[in-house]
VOBA-1610 file (N, C-alpha, C; in pm, whole numbers, padded with zeros to 5 digits, always signed):
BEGIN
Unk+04566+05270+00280Unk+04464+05177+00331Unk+04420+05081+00220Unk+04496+05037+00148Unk+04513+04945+00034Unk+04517+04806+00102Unk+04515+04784+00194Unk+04624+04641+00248Unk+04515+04520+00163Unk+04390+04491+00203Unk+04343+04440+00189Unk+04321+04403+00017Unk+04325+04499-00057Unk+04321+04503-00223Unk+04488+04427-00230Unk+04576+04442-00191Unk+04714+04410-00189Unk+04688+04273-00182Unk+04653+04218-00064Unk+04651+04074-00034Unk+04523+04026-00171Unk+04450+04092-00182Unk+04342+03995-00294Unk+04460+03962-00436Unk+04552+04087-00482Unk+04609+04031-00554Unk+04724+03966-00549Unk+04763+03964-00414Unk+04843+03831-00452Unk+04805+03693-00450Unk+04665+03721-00368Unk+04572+03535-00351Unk+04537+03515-00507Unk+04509+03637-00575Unk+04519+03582-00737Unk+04590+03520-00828Unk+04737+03558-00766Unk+04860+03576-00850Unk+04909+03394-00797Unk+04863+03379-00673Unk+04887+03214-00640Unk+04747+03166-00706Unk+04642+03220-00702Unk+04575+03113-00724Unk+04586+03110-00957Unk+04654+03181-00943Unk+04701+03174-01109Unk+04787+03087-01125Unk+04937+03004-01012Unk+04991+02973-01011Unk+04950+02832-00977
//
């Protein structure tokens, strides 16, 4: 029940990009 922690880091990993 991670999903939501999952998606925050990839909106990080673009918004790093």
């Amino acid at each position: 029940m991670c999903l939501h922690r999952s998606r925050s880091k990839m909106i990080d990993l673009a918004s790093l990009y």
